[in-house]
C-alpha positions as CSV (number, residue, x, y, z in Angstrom):
1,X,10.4,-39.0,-42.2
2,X,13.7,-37.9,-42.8
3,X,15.1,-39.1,-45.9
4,X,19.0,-39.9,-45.4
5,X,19.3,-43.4,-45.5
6,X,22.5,-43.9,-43.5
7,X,24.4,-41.7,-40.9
8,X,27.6,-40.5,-41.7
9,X,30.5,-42.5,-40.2
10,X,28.5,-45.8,-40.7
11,X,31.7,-47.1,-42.5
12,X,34.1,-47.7,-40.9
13,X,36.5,-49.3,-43.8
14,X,37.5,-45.8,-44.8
15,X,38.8,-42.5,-43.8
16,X,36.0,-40.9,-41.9
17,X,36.5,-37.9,-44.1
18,X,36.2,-39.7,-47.2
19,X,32.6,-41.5,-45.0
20,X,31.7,-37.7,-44.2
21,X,31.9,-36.4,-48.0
22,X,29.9,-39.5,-49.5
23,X,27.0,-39.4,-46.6
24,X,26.9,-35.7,-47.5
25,X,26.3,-36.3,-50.9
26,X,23.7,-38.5,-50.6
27,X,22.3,-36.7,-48.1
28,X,22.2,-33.1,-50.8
29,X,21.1,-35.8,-53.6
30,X,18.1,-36.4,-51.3
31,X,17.4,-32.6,-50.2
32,X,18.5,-30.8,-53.0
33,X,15.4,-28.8,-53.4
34,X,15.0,-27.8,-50.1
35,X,19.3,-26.6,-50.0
36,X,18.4,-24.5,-53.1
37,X,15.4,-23.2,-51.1
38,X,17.0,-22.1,-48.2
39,X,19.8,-20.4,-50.2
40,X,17.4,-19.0,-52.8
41,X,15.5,-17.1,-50.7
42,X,18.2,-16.1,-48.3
43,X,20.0,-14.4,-51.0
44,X,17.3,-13.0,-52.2
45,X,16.1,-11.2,-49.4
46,X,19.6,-10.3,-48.7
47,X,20.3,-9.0,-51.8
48,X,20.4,-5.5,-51.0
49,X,23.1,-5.9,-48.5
50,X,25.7,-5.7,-51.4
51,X,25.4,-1.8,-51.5
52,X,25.8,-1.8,-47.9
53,X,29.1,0.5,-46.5
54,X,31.2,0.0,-43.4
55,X,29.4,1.2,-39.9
56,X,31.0,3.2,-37.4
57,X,30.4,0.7,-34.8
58,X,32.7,-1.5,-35.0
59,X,33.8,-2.0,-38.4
60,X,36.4,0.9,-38.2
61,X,38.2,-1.7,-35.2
62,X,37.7,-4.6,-37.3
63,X,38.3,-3.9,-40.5
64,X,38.8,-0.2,-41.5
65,X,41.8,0.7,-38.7
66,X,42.7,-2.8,-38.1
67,X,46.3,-3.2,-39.3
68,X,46.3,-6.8,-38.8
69,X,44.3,-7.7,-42.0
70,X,47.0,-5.6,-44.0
71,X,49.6,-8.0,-44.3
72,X,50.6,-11.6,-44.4
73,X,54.0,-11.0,-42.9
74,X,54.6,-13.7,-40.3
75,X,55.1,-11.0,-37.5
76,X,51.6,-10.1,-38.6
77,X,50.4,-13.4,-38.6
78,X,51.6,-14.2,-34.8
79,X,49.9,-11.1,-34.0
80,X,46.7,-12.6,-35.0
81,X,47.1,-15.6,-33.6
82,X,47.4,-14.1,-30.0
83,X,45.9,-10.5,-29.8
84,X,42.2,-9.5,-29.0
85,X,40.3,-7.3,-31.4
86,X,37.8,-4.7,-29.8
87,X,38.4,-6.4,-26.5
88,X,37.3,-9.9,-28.0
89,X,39.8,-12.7,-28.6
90,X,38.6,-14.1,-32.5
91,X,42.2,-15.1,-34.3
92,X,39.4,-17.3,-37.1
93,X,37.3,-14.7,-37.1
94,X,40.3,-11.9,-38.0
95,X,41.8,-14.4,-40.2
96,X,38.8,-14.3,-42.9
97,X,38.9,-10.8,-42.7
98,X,42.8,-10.9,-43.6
99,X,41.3,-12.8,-46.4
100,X,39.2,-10.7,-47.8
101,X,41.4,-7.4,-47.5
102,X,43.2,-9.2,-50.2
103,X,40.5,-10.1,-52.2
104,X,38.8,-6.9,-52.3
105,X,40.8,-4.5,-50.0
106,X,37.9,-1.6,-48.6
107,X,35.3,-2.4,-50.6
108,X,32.5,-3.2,-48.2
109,X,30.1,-5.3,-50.6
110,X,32.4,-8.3,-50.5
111,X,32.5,-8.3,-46.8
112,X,28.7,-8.4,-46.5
113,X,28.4,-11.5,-49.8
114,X,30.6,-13.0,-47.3
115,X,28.1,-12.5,-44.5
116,X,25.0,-13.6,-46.4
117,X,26.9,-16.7,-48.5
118,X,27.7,-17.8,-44.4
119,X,24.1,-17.4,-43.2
120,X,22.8,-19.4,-45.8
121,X,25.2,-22.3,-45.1
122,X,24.0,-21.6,-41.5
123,X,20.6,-22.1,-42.8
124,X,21.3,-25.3,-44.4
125,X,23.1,-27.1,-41.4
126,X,20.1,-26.3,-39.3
127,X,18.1,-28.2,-41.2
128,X,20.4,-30.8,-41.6
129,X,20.3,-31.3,-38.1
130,X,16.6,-30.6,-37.6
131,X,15.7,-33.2,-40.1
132,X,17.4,-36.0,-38.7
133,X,16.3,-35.7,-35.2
134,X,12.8,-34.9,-35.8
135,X,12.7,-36.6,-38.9
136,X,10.3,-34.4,-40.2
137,X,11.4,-32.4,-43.5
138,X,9.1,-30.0,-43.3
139,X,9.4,-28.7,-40.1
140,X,13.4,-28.7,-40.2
141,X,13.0,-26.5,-43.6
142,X,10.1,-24.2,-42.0
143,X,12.7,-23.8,-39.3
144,X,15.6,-23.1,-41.1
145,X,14.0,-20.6,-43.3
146,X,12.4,-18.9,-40.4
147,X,15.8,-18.6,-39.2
148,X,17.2,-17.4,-42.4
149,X,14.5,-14.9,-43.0
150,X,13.1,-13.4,-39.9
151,X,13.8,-9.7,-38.9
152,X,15.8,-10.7,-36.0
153,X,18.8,-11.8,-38.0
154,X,19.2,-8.5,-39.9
155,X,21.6,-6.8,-37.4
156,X,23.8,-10.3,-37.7
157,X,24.0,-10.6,-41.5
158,X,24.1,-7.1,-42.5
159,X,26.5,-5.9,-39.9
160,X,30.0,-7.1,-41.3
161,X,31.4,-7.1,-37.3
162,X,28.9,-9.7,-36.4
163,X,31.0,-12.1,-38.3
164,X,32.1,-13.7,-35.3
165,X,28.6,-14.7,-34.7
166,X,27.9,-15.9,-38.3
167,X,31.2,-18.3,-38.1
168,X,30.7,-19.8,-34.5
169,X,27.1,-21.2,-35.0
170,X,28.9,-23.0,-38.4
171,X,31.1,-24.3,-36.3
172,X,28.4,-25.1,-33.5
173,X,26.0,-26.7,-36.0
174,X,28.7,-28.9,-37.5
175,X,29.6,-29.9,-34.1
176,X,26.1,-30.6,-32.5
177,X,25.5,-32.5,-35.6
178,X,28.2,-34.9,-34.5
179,X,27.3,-34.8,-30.7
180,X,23.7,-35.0,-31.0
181,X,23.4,-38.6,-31.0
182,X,22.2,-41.5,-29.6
183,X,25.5,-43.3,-29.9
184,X,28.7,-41.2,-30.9
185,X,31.9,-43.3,-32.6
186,X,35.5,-42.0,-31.1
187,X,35.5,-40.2,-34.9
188,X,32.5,-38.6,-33.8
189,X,34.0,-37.1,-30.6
190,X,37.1,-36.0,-32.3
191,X,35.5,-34.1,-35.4
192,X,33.0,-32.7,-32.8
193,X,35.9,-31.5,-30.6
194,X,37.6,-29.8,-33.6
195,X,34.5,-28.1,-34.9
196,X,34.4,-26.7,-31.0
197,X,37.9,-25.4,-31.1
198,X,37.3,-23.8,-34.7
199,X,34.4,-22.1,-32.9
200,X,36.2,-21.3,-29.6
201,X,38.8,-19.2,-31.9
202,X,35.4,-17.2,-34.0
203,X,33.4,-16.7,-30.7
204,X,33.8,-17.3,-27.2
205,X,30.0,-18.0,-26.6
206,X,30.5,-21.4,-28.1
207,X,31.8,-22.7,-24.6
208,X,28.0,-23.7,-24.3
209,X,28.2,-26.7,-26.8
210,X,29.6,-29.4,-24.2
211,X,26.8,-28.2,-21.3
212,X,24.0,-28.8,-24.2
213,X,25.9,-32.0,-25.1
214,X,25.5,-33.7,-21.6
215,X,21.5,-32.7,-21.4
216,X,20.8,-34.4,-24.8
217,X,22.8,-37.2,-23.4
218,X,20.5,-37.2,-20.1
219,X,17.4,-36.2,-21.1
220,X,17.6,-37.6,-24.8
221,X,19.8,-40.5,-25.2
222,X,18.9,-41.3,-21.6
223,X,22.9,-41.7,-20.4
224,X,24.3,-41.2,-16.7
225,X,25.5,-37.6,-16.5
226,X,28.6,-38.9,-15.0
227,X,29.4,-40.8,-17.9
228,X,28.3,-37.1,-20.3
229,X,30.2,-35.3,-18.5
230,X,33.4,-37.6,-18.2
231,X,32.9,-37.6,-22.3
232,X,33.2,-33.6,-22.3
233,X,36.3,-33.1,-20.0
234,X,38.5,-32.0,-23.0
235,X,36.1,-30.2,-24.9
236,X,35.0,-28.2,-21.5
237,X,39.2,-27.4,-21.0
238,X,39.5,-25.9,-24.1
239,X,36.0,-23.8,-23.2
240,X,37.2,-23.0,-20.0
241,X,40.9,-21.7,-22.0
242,X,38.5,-19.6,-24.1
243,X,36.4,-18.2,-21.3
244,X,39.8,-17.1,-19.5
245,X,41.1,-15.6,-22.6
246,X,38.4,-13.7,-23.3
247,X,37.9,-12.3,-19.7
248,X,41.6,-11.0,-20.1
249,X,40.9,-9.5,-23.1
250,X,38.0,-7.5,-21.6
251,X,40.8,-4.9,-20.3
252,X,38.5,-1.6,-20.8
253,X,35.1,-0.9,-21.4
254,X,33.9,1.5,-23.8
255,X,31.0,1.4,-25.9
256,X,27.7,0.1,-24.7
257,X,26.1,1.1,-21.3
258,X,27.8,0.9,-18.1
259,X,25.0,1.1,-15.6
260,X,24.6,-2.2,-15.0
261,X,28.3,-3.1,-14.6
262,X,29.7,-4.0,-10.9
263,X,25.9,-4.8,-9.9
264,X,25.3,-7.4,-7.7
265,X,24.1,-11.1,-9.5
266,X,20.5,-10.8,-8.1
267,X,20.1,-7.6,-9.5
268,X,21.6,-9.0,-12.7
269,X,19.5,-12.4,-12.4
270,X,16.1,-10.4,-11.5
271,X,16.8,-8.5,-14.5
272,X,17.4,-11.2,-16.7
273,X,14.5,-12.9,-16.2
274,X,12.3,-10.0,-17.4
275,X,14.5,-9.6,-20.7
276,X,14.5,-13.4,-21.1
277,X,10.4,-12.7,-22.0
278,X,11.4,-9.3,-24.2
279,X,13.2,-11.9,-26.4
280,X,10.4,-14.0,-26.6
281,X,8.3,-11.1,-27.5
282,X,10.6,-10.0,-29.8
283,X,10.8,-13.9,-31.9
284,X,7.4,-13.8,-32.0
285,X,6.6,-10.4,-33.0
286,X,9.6,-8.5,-34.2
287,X,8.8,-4.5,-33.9
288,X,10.9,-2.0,-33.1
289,X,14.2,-3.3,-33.9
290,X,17.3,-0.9,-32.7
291,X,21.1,-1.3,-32.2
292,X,20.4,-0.7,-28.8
293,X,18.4,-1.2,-26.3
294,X,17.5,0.5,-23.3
295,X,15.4,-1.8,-20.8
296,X,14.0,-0.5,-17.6
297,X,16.0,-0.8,-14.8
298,X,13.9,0.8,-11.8
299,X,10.6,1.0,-10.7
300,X,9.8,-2.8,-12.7
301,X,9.6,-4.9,-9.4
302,X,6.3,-6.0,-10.3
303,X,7.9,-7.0,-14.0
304,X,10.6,-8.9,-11.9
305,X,8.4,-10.7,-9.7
306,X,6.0,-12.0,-12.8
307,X,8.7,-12.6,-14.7
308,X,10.1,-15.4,-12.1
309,X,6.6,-16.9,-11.5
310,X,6.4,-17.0,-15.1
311,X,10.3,-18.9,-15.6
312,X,9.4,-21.1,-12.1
313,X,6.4,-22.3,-14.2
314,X,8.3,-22.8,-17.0
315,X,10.8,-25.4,-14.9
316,X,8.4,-26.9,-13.1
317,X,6.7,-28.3,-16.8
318,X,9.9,-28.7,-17.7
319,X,11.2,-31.4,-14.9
320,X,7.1,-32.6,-14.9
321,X,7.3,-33.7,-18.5
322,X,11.0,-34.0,-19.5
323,X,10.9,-38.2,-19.5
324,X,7.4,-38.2,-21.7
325,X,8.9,-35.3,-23.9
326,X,12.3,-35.3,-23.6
327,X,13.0,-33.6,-27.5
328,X,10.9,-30.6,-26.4
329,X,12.7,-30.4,-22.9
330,X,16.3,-30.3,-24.6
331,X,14.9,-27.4,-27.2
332,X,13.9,-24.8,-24.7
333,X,17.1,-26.1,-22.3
334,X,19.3,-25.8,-25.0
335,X,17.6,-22.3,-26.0
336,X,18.3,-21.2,-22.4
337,X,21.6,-22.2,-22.2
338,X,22.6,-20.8,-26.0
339,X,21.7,-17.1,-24.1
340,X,23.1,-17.5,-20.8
341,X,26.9,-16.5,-22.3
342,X,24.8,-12.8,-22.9
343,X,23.2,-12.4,-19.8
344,X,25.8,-10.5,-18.0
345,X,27.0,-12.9,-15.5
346,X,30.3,-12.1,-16.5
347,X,29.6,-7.9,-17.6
348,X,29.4,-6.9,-20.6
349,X,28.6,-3.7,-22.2
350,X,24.5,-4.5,-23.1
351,X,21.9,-6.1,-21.5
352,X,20.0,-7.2,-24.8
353,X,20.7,-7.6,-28.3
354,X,19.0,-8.8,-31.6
355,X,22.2,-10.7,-32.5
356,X,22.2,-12.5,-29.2
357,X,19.0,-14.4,-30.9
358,X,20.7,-15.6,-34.0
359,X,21.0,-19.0,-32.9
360,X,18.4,-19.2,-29.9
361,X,15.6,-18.7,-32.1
362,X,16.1,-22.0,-33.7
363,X,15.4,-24.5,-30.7
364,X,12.6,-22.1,-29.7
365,X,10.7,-22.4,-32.3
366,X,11.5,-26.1,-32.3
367,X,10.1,-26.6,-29.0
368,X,7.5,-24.2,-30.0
369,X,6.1,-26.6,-33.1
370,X,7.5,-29.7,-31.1
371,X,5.2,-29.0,-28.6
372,X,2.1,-27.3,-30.6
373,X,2.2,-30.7,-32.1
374,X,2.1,-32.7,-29.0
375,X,-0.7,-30.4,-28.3
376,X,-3.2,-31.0,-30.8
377,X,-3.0,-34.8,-30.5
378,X,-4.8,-34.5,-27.2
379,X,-7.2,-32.6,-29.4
380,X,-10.3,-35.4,-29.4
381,X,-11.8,-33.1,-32.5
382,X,-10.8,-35.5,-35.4
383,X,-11.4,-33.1,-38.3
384,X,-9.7,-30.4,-36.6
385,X,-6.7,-32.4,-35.5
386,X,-6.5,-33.6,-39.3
387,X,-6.9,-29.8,-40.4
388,X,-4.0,-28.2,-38.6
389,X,-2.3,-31.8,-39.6
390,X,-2.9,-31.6,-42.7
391,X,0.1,-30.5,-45.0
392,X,-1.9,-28.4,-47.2
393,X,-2.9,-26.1,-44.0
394,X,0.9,-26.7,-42.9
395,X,2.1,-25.0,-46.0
396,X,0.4,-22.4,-46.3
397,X,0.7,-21.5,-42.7
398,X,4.6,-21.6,-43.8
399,X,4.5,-19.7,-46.1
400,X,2.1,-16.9,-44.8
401,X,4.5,-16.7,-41.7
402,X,7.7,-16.5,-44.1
403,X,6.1,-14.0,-46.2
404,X,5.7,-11.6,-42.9
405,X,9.1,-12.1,-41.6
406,X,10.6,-11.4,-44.8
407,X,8.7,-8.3,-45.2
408,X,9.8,-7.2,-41.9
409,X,13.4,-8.0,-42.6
410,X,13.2,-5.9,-45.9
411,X,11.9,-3.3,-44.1
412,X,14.7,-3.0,-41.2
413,X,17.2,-3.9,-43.8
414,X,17.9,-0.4,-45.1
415,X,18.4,1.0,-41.7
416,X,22.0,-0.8,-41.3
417,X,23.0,0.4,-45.0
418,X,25.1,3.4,-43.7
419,X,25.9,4.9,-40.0
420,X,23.2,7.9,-41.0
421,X,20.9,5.5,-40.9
422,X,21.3,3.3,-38.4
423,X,22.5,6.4,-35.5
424,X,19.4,8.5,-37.2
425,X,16.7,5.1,-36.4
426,X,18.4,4.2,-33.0
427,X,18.3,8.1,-31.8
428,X,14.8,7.9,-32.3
429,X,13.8,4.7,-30.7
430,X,16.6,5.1,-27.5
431,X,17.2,9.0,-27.6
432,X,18.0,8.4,-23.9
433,X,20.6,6.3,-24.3
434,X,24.3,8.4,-23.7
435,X,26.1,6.3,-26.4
436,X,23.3,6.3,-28.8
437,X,23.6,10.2,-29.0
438,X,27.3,10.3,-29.1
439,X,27.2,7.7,-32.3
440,X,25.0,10.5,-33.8
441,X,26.9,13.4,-33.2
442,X,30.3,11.4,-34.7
443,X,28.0,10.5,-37.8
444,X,26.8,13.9,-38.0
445,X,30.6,15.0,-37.5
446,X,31.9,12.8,-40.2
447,X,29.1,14.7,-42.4
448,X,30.3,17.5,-42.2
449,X,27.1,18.6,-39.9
450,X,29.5,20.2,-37.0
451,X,27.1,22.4,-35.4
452,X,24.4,19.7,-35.5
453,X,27.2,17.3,-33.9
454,X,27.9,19.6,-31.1
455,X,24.6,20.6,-30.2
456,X,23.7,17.2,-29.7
457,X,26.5,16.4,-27.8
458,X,25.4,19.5,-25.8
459,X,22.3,18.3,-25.3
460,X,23.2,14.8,-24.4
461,X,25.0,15.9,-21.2
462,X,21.6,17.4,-20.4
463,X,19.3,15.1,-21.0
464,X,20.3,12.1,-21.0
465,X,22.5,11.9,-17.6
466,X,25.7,10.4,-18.7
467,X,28.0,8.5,-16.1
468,X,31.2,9.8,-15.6
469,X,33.1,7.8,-18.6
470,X,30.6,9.1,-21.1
471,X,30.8,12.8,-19.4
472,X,34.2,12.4,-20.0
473,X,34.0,11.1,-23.7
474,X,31.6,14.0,-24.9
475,X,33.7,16.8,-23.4
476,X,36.6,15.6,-24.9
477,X,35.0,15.5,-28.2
478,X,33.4,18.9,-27.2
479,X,37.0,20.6,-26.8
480,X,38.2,18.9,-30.1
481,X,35.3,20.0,-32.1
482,X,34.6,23.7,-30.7
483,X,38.0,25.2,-31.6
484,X,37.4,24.9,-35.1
485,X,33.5,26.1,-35.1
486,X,35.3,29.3,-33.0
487,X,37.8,29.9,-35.9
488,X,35.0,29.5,-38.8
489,X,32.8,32.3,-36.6
């Protein structure tokens, strides 16, 4: 059982600030061990990421060229406040980088230390709030340093632009850990609601905390959704600000892949629900990892058709056994609903990502073990039961799984060390994707390699059948480029 003796904002005789920093320290005199686990081996598998440099997808936006982390001039400052970034409104998210640039101007290690120290506080809130609602310490730490540690996570933590995504799941996790309660205090609402804003102002995507707020208060807390829902008006305004914000700043589109914009939502739905069992693939085994992704997009009706037999399954165990397993229920619901700000319902510019499973992948494999223990008690083989209950087989199962995902992650880690190697690895696991080939040519370029850049660029409009936007981008940088191999011939 969990070991926190009291919950935080028990006392009401103080400042609930002053409540919040003693329960905390109580609660790290009690899990110390584990805390220094989790951030142990996080930097240590991490450690590499120091040497990292900037990449040449989207680092130049956010931090190389971006002007507004240059100065602390209140001009400057307004500007931050109220301009999108690389189409995404994050005026928190910019303001750390502002930070930074004066603590270590272009020097790209202290970017990433900044990534990893982040990812390892993300580590330890999950637990936190793993441990005190399943009250189990070893499955909230197995989870948390599966998070920390599995391949999936390397784009996130050594990319420095995913730092959006690093500071909104702190900010989600602090908030869920005041929502996700059987009885909330008024100080529990308002902390929860600032924590939400905070994230709003990192990462749009956290306008999903108040939906998974009113289905742990319906399936777990067992509350009338009318009276959720009443609960989460202002925390669903300011979400619904954020949402509108961020659709204005989506102006352009570049980047990415465009074939899938302007399609109609069944298409987009039908599609969904085949990459909705990629990702699960990918948690499970993670292999052939890429910046990009290319999923089929024609001639997969039988996919699309197993793939909703497979989700309709899926719901109907869901509503069967939501009242006798409610916990398990909420993890894959909240799972769902964590992914459903990337699956294209409003367009964006990919249709799958390894980043888009930073914070999915920890009520998965909740539900996942939730469940795979509800399982074996129906075993009636007593000596098994007590042998895959047993915590010497528990550990060691642990750690044999942590030991693979951290191999994994140490082996994909290099490939985000420097654009060569991250355009070299993703040319040769999506070669037909149009934006995948211009990235290489530019890194190639930027090399010095011109005539390597231009033949690929050459070969792209051949092969890999551009739309009219990316036709358009490589001649462009086919006209600026040949001039100057004319004049060296």
């Amino acid at each position: 059982m969990s070991s926190s003796p009291v919950d935080p904002g028990d006392n009401q005789s103080m400042p609930f600030s002053r409540t919040l920093w003693r329960q905390f320290r109580v609660w790290l005199s009690f899990n110390l061990w584990p805390v220094l686990g989790l951030i142990a081996v996080t930097a240590l598998v991490y450690a590499p990421v120091v040497k990292f440099g900037f990449l040449n997808w989207d680092d130049t936006w956010y931090i190389v060229r971006n002007d507004l982390i240059k100065s602390w001039h209140p001009a400057n400052l307004y500007r931050i406040a109220t301009e999108p970034v690389a189409r995404n409104f994050a005026p928190f998210t910019i303001s750390t980088f502002l930070i930074e640039h004066s603590l270590w101007g272009l020097w790209a290690g202290g970017y990433h230390l900044t990534n990893v120290a982040l990812h390892a506080l993300n580590a330890i809130l999950v637990f936190g709030l793993i441990e005190r609602l399943s009250k189990n310490k070893l499955l909230a730490w197995g989870i948390a340093a599966t998070f920390a540690l599995h391949p999936l996570q390397v784009e996130t933590v050594a990319w420095i632009s995913s730092r959006k995504t690093l500071l909104s799941t702190a900010f989600m996790l602090a908030s869920l850990q005041c929502w996700l309660r059987t009885e909330r205090s008024a100080r529990h609402e308002g902390w929860g609601t600032l924590w939400l804003i905070l994230g709003l102002l990192s990462k749009a995507s956290v306008v999903v905390v108040p939906p998974i707020v009113v289905v742990w208060d319906v399936l777990v807390a067992r509350k009338k959704m009318a009276e959720s829902i009443a609960k989460q008006i202002i925390p669903m305004f300011f979400s619904v600000m954020s949402i509108l914000v961020t659709m204005s700043a989506q102006t352009t589109i570049v980047g990415g892949m465009r074939g899938h914009i302007g399609a109609s939502k069944i298409w987009i739905l039908a599609m969904d629900c085949t990459i909705l069992w990629r990702y699960v693939a990918k948690m499970f085994v993670p292999t052939n990892l890429s910046v990009l992704y290319s999923p089929a997009t024609t001639g997969i009706t039988h996919w699309i058709v197993l793939s909703v037999i497979g989700w309709l399954m899926c719901a109907a165990l869901a509503w069967r056994y939501h009242q006798r397993y409610p916990l398990i229920v909420f993890c894959f619901a909240t799972w769902f609903l964590l992914l459903v700000p990337v699956l294209n319902l409003f367009p964006i510019t990919t249709l799958m990502n390894d980043r888009y499973l930073y914070l999915p992948m920890v009520p998965f494999f909740c539900g996942v073990l939730l469940g795979l223990n509800e399982l074996l008690k129906t075993i009636d083989v007593k000596r098994l039961t007590a042998a895959f209950h047993g915590v010497k087989f528990q550990t060691a199962s642990l750690i044999a799984v942590l030991a693979m995902f951290s191999w994994g992650t140490l082996s994909y880690l290099p490939v985000w060390s420097q654009p060569l190697t991250l355009w070299h690895h993703a040319q040769q696991e999506t070669p037909s994707l149009t934006v995948v080939q211009i990235q290489w040519a530019i890194t190639l370029k930027d090399l010095g390699e011109d005539d390597a850049a231009t033949q690929v660029l050459q070969r792209a409009l051949i092969n890999c059948r551009p739309d009219e936007f990316d036709k358009k981008r490589i001649q462009a940088k086919l006209d600026e480029w040949l001039p100057e191999n004319l004049d060296e011939v």
